[in-house]
N, C-alpha and C positions, 0 to 999 in steps of 0.2 A: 504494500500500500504506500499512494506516494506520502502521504503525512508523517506515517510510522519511522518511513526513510529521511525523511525533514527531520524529524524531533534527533534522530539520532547522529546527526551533523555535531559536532564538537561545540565549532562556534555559535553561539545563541542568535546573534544575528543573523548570520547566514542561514541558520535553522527556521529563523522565523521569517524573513524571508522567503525561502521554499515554499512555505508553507500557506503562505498570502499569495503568493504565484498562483498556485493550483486552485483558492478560492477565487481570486480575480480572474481566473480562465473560467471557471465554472459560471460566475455572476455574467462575465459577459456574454455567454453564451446561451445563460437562460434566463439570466437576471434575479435582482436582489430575493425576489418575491421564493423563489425554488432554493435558496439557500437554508437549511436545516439552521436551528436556531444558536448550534455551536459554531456553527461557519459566519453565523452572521455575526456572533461574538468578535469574530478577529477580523473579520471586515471594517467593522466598527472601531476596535483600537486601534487597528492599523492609520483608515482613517484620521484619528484624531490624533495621533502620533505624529503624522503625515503633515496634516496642516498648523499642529503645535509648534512643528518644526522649525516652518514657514511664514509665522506670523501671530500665533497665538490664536486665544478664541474668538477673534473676529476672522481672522482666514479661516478658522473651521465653520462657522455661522455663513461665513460670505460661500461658503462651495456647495456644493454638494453634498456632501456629509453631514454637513448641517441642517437637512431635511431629516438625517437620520439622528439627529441631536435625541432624543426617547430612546432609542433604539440604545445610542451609545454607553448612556446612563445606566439601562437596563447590563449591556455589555460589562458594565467596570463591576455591577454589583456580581457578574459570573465570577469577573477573576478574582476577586476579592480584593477590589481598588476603591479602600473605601476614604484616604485623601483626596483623590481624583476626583469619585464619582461627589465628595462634597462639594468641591469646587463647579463641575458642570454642573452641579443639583440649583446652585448658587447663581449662574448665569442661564439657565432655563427661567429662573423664580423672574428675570426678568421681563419675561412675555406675559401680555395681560392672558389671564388663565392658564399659565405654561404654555401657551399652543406655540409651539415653533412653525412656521408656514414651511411645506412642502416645496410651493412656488416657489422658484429659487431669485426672483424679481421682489416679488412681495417682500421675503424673508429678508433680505438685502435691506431692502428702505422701511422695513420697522426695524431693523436691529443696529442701521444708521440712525433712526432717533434716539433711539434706547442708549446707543453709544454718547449723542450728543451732550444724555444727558447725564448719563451714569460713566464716563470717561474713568475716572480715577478708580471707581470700584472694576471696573472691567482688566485695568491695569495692574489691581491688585491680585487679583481672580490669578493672571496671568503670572506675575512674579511668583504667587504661589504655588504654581504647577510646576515650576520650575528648579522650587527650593524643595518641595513635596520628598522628592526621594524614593516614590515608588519605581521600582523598575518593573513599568507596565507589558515589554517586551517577556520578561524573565515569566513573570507573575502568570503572562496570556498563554507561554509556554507549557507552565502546568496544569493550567485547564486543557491546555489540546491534550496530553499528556490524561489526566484525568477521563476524559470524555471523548476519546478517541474512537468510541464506537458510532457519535453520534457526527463524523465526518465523511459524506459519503463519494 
């Protein structure tokens, strides 16, 4: 199985890695919606890992993944990312009724007011993902690890 062969890579990155490879082939192939719920786990981190990278939580809000902002949430509570998952718990609380918009137009010009307004707490949000110190790669590894039956 190609997962079982990912997880057993030395290097953790390169591990996890492989292992986003084979979910991103899958997703584009059938899309998010056919992804088993532990596949979409690491879609999900990956995701926000991806655009944490790149700019913090307004690049993840500003992309695509930021339609899966729920989804992600749900994501950190599998790996047991429970600094992380405060922190997005933290910047969801920002949408009136947590609704993050799907539209990715929409969700862009509410979460540019949101910003306009909340600027300094969105900054801190971010500095503390930063200082957080979960290693959400390491962390995501033992749940595939864990739940390797539920990767198809």
């Amino acid at each position: 199985m190609e997962i079982q062969a990912a997880l057993d890579v030395a290097d953790e990155t390169d591990s996890f890695l492989q292992i986003t490879d084979v979910i991103y082939s899958k997703e584009a192939d059938d899309g998010y919606d056919a992804l088993s719920d532990a596949e979409k786990t690491v879609f999900c981190i990956d995701g926000l890992l991806r655009e944490m990278e790149n700019g913090g939580f307004v690049q993840f809000i500003h992309h695509e993944v930021g339609a899966l902002a729920e989804d992600t949430l749900e994501a950190l509570e599998r790996i047991k990312a429970k600094n992380t998952h405060e922190l997005l718990d933290r910047l969801i609380n920002f949408f009136d009724e947590r609704k993050v918009p799907a539209d990715e137009d929409e969700r862009i010009e509410l979460f540019d007011q949101i910003e306009s307004e909340y600027a300094d707490e969105i900054a801190e949000l971010d500095d503390r993902f930063y200082d957080v110190g979960e290693n959400l790669v390491e962390m995501t590894l033992s749940y595939v690890a864990r739940n390797l039956k539920e990767f198809r």
